[in-house]
Structures are given as C-alpha cells and as structure tokens.
C-alpha positions in Angstrom: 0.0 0.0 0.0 1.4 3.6 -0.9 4.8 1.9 -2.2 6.3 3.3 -5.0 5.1 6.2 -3.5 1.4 7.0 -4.0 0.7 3.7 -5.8 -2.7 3.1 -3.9 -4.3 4.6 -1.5 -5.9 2.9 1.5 -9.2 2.7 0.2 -7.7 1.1 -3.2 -6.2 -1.3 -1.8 -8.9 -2.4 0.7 -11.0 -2.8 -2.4 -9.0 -5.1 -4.0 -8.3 -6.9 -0.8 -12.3 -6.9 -0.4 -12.3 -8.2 -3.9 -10.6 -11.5 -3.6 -11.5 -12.1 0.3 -8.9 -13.5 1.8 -9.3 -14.6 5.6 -7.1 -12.7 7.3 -5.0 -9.1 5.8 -1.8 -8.1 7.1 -0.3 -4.4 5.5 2.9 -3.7 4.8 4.9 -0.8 2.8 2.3 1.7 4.2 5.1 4.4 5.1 5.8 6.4 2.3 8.2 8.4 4.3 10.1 5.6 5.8 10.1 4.6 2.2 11.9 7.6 1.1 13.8 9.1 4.0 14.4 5.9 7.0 12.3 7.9 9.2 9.1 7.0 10.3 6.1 9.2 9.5 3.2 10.5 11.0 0.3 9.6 9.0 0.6 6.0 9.5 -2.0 5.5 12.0 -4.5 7.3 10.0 -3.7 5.3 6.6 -4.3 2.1 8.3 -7.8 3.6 10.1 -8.8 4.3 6.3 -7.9 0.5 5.1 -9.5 -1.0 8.1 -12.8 0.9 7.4 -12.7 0.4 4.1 -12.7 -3.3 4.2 -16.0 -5.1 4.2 -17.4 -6.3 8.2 -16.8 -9.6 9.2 -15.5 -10.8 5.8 -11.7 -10.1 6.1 -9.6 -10.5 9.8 -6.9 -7.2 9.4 -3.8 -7.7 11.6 -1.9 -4.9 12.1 1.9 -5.9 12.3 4.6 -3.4 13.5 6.7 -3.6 9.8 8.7 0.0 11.2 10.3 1.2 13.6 9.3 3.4 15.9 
C-alpha cells in the first residue's frame, strides 16, 4: 500500500483486498516516508484507520503488524 510512493491509496487497496476475500490481511509498505527518508512518519495510524474501514465487516480479519520502527 502507498509503495512506489502513491501507488494506492488505503481505500484502493482495501478494495481489491475486499475483492478476492482473503481470511485474514496483514499491510505492509504503508510508510511512504520511511520509504523515502528511513524515518518513520506520522500519518501512518490514519492510513491504516482508512484501510480498516474500508474493508467489508466480518468478511476479512486485518492484523496490524509493527513492519517500522518506531
């Protein structure tokens, strides 16, 4: 998600995600600034908030997984 750098967006890529329905989602390459600098960023929370509510209830288990440092 967001890798090269504005590739999809959260919402794109939980619709694609929704498309094919797999049981469980983990996210990774969400930190476009980590991507391009080695330092984290600060809009990481939110861009996982938009991919988790824009995946269908019940149909896909999203585990968040800490892919950067802190």
């Amino acid at each position: 998600m967001n890798l090269p750098l504005e590739r999809m967006t959260p919402e794109a890529a939980a619709e694609c995600v929704n498309a094919f329905k797999p049981k469980i989602v983990y996210v990774y390459h969400y930190d476009q600034t980590f991507a391009s600098s080695g330092r984290p960023g600060s809009g990481i929370a939110e861009s996982l908030e938009k991919f988790r509510h824009a995946l269908v209830p019940g149909t896909v288990e999203f585990r968040p997984a800490p892919w950067y440092p802190r």
